[in-house]
C-alpha positions as CSV (number, residue, x, y, z in Angstrom):
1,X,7.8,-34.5,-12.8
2,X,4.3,-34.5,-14.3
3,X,3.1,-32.2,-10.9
4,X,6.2,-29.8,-12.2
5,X,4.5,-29.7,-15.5
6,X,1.2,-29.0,-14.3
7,X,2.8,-26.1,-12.2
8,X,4.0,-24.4,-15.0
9,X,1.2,-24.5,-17.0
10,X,-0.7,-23.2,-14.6
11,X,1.0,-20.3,-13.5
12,X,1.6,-20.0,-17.9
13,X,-2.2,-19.5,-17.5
14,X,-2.1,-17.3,-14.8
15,X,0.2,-15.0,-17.0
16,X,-1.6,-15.1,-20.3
17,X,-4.9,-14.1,-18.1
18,X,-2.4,-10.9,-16.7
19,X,-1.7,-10.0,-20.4
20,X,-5.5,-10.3,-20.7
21,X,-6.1,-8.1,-18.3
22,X,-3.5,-5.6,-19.4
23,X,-5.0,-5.9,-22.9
24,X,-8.9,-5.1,-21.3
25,X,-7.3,-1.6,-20.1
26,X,-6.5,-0.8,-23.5
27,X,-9.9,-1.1,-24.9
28,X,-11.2,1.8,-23.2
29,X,-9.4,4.7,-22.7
30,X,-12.1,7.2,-21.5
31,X,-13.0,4.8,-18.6
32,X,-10.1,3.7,-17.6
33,X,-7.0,5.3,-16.0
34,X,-8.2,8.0,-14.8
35,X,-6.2,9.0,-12.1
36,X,-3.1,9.2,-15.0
37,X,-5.8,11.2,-17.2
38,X,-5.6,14.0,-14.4
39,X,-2.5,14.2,-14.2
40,X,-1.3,14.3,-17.7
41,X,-3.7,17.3,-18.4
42,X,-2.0,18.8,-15.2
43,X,1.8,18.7,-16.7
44,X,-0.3,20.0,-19.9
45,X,-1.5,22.9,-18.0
46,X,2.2,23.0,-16.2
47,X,4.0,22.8,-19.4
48,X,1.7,26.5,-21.0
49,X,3.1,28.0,-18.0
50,X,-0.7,27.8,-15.7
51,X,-1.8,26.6,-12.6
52,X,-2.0,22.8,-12.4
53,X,-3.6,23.4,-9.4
54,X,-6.0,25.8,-10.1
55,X,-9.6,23.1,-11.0
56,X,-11.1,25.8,-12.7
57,X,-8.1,25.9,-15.0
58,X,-7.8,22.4,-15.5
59,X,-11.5,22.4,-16.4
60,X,-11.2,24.6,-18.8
61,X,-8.2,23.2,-20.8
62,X,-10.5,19.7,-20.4
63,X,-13.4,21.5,-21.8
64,X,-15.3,19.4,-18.8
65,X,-15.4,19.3,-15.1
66,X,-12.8,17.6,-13.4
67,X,-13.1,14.8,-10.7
68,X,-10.2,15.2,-9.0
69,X,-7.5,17.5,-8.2
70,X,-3.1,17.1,-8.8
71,X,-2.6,16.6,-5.2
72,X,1.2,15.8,-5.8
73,X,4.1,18.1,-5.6
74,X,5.5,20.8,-7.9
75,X,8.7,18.8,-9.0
76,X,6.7,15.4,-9.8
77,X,5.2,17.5,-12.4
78,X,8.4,17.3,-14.6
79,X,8.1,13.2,-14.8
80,X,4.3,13.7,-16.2
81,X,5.6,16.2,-18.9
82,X,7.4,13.5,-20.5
83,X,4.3,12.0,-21.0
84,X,2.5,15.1,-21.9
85,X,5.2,15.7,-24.7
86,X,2.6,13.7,-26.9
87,X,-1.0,13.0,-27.3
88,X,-3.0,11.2,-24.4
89,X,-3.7,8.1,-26.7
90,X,-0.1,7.3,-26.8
91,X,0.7,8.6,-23.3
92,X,-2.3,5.9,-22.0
93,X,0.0,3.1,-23.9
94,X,3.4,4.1,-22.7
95,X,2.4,4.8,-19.1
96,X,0.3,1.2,-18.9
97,X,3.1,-0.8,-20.7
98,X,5.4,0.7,-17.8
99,X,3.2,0.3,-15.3
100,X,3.4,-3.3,-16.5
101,X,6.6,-3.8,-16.9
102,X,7.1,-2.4,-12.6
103,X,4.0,-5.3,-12.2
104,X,6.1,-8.2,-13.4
105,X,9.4,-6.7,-12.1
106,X,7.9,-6.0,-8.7
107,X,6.5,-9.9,-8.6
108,X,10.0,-11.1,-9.5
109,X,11.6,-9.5,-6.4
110,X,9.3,-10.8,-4.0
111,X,9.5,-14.1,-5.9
112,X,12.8,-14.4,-5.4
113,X,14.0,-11.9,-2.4
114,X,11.2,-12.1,0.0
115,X,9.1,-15.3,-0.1
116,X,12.0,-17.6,-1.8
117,X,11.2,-21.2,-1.4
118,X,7.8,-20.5,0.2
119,X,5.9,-19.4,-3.3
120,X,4.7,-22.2,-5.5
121,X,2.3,-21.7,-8.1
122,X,0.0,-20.8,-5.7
123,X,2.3,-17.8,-5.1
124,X,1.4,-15.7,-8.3
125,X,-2.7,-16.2,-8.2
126,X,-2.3,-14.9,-4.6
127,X,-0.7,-12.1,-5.8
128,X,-3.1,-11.2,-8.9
129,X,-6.6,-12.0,-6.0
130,X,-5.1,-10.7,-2.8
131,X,-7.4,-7.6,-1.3
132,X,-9.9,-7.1,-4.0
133,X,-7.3,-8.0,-6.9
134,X,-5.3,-4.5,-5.7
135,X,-2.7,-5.0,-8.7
136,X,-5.5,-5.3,-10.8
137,X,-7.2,-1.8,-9.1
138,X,-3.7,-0.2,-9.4
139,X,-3.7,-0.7,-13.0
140,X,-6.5,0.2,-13.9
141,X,-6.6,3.6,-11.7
142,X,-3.6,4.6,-13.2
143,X,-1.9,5.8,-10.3
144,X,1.7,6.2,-9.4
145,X,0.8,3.9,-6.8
146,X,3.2,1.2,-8.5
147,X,6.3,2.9,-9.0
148,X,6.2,3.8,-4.8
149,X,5.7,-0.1,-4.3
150,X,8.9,-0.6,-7.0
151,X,10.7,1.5,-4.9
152,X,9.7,0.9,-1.2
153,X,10.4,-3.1,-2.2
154,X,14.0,-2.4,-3.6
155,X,14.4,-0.1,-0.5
156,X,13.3,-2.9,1.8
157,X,15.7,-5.4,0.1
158,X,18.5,-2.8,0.6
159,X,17.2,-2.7,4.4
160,X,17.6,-7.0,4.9
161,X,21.0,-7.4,3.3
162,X,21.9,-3.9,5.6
163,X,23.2,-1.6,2.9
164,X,21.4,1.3,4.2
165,X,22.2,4.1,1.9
166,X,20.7,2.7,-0.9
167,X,17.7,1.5,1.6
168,X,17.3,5.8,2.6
169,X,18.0,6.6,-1.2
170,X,14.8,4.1,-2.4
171,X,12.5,5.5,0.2
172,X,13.0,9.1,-0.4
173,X,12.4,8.2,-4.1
174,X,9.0,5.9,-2.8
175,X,8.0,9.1,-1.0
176,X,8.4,11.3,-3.6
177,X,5.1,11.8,-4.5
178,X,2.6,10.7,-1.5
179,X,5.3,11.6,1.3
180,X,3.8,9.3,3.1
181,X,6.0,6.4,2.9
182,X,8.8,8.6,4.0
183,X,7.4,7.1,7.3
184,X,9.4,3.8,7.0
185,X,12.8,5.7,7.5
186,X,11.6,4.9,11.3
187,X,13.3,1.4,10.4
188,X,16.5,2.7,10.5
189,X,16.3,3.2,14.4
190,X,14.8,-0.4,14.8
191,X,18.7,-1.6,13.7
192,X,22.0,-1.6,15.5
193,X,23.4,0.2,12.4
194,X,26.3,2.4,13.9
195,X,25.5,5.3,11.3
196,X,21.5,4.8,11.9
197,X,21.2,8.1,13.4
198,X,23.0,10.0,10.8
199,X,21.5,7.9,7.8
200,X,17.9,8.9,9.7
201,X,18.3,12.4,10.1
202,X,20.8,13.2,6.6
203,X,17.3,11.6,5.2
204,X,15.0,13.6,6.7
205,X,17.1,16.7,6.1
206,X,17.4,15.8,2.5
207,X,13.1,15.1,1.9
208,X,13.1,18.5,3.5
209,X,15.4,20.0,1.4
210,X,13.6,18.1,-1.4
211,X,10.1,20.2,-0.3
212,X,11.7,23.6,0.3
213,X,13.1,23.8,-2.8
214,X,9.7,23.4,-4.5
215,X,8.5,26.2,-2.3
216,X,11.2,29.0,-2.9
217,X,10.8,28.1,-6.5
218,X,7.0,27.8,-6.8
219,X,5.5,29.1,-3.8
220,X,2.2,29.6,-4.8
221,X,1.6,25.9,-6.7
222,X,3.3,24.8,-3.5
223,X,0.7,26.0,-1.2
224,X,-1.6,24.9,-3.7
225,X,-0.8,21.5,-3.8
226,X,-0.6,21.6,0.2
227,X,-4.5,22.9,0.6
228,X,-5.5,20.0,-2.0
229,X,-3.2,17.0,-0.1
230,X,-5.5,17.3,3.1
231,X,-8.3,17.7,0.6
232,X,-7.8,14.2,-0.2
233,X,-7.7,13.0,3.2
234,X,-11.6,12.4,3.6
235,X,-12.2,10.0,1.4
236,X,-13.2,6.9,3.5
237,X,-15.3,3.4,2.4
238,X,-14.3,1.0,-0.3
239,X,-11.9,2.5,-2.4
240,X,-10.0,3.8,1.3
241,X,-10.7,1.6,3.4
242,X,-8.8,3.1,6.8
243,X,-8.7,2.7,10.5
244,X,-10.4,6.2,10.8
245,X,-13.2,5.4,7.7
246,X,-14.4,2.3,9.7
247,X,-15.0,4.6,12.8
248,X,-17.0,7.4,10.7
249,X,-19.2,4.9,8.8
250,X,-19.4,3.0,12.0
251,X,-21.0,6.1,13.9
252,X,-23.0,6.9,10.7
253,X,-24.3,3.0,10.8
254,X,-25.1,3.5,14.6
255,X,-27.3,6.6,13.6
256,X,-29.0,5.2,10.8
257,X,-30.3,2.0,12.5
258,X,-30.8,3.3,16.2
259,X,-31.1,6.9,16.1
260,X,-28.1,7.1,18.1
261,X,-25.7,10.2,17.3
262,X,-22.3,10.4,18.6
263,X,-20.5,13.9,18.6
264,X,-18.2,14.8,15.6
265,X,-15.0,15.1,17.7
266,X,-15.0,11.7,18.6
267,X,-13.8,10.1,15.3
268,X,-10.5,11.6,15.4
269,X,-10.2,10.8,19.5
270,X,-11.5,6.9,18.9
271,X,-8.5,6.8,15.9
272,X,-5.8,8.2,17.7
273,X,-6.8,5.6,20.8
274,X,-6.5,2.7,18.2
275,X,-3.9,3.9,16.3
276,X,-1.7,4.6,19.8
277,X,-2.8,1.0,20.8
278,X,-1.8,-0.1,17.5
279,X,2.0,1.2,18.0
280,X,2.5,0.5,21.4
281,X,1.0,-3.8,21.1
282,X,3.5,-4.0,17.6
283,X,6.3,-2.4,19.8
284,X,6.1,-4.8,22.3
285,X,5.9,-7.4,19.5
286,X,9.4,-6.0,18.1
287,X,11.0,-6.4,21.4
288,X,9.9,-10.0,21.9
289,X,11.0,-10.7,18.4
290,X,14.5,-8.7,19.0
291,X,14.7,-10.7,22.2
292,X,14.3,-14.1,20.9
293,X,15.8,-16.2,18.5
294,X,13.4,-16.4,15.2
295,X,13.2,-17.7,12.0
296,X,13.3,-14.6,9.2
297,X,13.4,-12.5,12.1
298,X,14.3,-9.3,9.8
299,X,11.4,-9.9,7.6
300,X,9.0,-10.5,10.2
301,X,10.3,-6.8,11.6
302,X,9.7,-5.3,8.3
303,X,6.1,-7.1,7.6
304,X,5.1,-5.8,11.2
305,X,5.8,-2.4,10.1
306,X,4.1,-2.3,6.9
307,X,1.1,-3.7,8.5
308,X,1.3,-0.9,11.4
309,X,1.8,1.9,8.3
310,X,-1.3,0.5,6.6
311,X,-3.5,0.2,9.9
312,X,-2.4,4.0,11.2
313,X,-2.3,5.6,7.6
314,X,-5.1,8.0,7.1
315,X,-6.1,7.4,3.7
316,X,-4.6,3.8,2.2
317,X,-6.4,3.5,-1.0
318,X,-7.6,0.0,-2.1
319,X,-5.1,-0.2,-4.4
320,X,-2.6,0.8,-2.0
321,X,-2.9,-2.7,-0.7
322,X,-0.2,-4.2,-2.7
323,X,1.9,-3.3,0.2
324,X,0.2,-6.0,2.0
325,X,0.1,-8.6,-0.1
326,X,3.6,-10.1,0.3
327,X,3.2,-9.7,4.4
328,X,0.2,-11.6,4.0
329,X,1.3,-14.5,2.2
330,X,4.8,-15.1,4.2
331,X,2.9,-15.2,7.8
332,X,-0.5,-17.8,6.6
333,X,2.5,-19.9,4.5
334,X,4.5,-19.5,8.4
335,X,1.7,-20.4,10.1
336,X,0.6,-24.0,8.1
337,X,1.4,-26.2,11.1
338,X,-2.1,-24.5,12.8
339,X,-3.8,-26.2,9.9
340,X,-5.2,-22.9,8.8
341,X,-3.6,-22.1,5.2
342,X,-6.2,-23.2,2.9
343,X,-9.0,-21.5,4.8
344,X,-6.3,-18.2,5.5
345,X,-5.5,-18.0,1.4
346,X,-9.4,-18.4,0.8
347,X,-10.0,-15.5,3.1
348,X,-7.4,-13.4,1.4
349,X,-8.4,-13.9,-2.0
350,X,-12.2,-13.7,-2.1
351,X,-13.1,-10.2,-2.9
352,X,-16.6,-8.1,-1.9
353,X,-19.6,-9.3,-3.3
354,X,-23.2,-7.9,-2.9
355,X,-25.1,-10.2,-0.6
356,X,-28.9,-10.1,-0.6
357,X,-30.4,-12.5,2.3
358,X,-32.6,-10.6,4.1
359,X,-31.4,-8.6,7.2
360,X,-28.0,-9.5,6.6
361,X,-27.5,-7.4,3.2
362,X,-26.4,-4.2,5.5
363,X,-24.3,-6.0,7.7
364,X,-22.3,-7.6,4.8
365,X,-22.4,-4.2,2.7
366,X,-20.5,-2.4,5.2
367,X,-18.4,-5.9,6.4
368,X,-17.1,-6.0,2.3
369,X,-16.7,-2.0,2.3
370,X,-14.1,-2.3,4.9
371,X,-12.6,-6.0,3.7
372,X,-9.0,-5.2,2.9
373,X,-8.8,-3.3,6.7
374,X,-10.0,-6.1,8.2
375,X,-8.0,-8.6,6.5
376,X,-5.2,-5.8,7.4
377,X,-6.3,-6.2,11.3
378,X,-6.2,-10.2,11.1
379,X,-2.7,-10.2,8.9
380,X,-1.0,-8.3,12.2
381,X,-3.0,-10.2,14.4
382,X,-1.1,-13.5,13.3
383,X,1.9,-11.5,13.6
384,X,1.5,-10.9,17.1
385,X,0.3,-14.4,17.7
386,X,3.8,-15.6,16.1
387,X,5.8,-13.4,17.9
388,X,4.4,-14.3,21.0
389,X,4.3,-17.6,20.5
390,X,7.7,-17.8,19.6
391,X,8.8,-16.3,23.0
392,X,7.3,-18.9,24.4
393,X,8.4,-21.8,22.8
394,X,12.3,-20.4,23.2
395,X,11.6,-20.0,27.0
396,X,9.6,-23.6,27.1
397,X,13.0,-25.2,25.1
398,X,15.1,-23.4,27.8
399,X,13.2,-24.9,31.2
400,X,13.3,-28.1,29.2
401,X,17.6,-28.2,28.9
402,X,19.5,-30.4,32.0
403,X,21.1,-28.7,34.6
């Protein structure tokens, strides 16, 4: 009873210290948020009839330069007017309360659809540290990074309890900004749905629709806003921390301490080698998994593949992350019997630090710059290992039954 008590206090604490945090973004409004900053001056600029686009535009109505471009489509414009309706100070407060509100919602259905009667109190300070506190970097970039998680999560409950409309309906609204997420309809043809094929391709025939649209109606913005998404494709190191970063910075480490240079056509040629070895290990993973009988088997399925979409996507900002952080905790709470959980949850939850012994300072910088990927790489490690290992305890209990 009294270790009950001391549960709820603490994860009471953990709250108040969330609302703390929410209340810290609202002190500063120039520093904070930025990301949301750009984009309500965009619907601004949308909303006169302009190029939201057009950076020399958006400059101008700023009356300063502007870091960033609206790499989004045309239509997502039309949620960001609703915010633009008013003045920034209020639209700050609206869009962070609702950003808070997905936070808390978002923790409830992994609390209670995805981890169950694995998270104790422990649970919530995993989510609030895990890779670099990425809730926290979410909130405070102001991205719409949280309402794709809200939706890819509700789409990946509709996915486990097989009501797969619903499942295509969440993703296409998860991918309605990045696109990228669209990606996951791939899980569609992991099932033995009867319909998978024609809920896979009425989905992709509907995103498409989605994107044509927006190009008969606006095709200049459109082509706009296609020349600035692979604009923001090269951004690699701590805030991106991607398969493909790791190898640039890697080759640029090589040059810097040995001299060494490596020709510019390998970084994409290295990255599609990993990324096809990636695939074709976590597919053989699937089919042990499909072949065998598992605990959570379906979740396991799904984890893998949000791993695999993190590890192969080109640009996974740090705050992107929160899609890892329920994968992460189900497989080190899975894996306790190896003894390894309170070092595992230590590793996830310690975030980069600058390090000054001498010699070693370089070798950690670019170790912490990369952190979340290579937490990413051990997370679907274990995976593999459980998979594997599973396979082989179901064929050791077979050998073992009488004749």
């Amino acid at each position: 009873m009294q270790n009950n008590t001391l549960k709820k206090i603490f994860v009471g604490l953990l709250f108040l210290y969330f609302i703390y945090c929410v209340y810290y973004l609202f002190a500063d409004k120039q520093q904070y948020q930025r990301d949301f900053e750009m984009q309500y001056l965009a619907a601004k600029v949308f909303s006169e009839g302009k190029n939201p686009y057009d950076t020399e535009i958006l400059k101008g109505d700023a009356g300063r330069s502007v870091w960033h471009w609206y790499a989004y489509p045309p239509a997502t414009l039309w949620f960001y007017r609703l915010f633009a309706s008013t003045n920034y100070n209020t639209a700050y407060n609206i869009f962070l309360l609702l950003k808070t509100a997905m936070i808390i919602g978002l923790v409830l259905l992994w609390r209670t659809k995805f981890v169950g009667k694995q998270a104790g109190a422990g649970f919530y300070l995993f989510c609030l540290l895990a890779f670099n506190s990425a809730i926290f970097l979410d909130m405070r970039a102001g991205n719409i990074n949280m309402f794709e998680q809200l939706m890819l999560w509700l789409g990946f409950y509709f996915f486990l309890e097989r009501r797969f409309l619903l499942f295509c309906c969440f993703i296409l609204l998860g991918a309605s900004f990045k696109m990228t997420p669209i990606a996951f309809l791939v899980l569609l043809l992991l099932t033995d749905e009867k319909k998978k094929y024609f809920y896979f391709l009425a989905s992709c025939a509907a995103f498409t629709v989605y994107l044509l649209i927006q190009y008969a109606a606006t095709p200049e913005m459109f082509r706009a806003f296609v020349a600035g998404a692979k604009g923001v494709l090269v951004e690699y190191g701590l805030y991106s921390p991607t398969t493909i970063g790791i190898i640039k910075d890697g080759f640029e480490l090589l040059l810097r301490t040995t001299g060494i240079s490596m020709p510019q056509m390998l970084h994409p040629g290295l990255f599609y080698i990993i990324a096809a070895a990636i695939l074709f290990v976590s597919w053989r993973a699937y089919r042990v998994l499909k072949s065998i009988e598992a605990e959570d088997k379906e979740k396991m399925i799904l984890f893998l593949a949000c791993l695999v979409y993190a590890l192969i996507h080109p640009r996974l900002k740090d705050y992107a992350c929160v899609l890892l952080i329920v994968p992460s905790y189900f497989i080190i709470n899975r894996l306790k019997y190896l003894k390894a959980y309170p070092f595992l949850f230590f590793l996830m939850i310690i975030s980069a630090a600058n390090v000054t012994l001498p010699g070693l300072k370089t070798i950690y910088i670019f170790m912490w710059t990369y952190y979340p990927l290579v937490l990413a790489y051990l997370i679907w490690s274990l995976y593999l290992y459980e998979i594997f290992a599973s396979r082989k305890r179901t064929a050791g209990a077979y050998l073992e039954k009488p004749i």
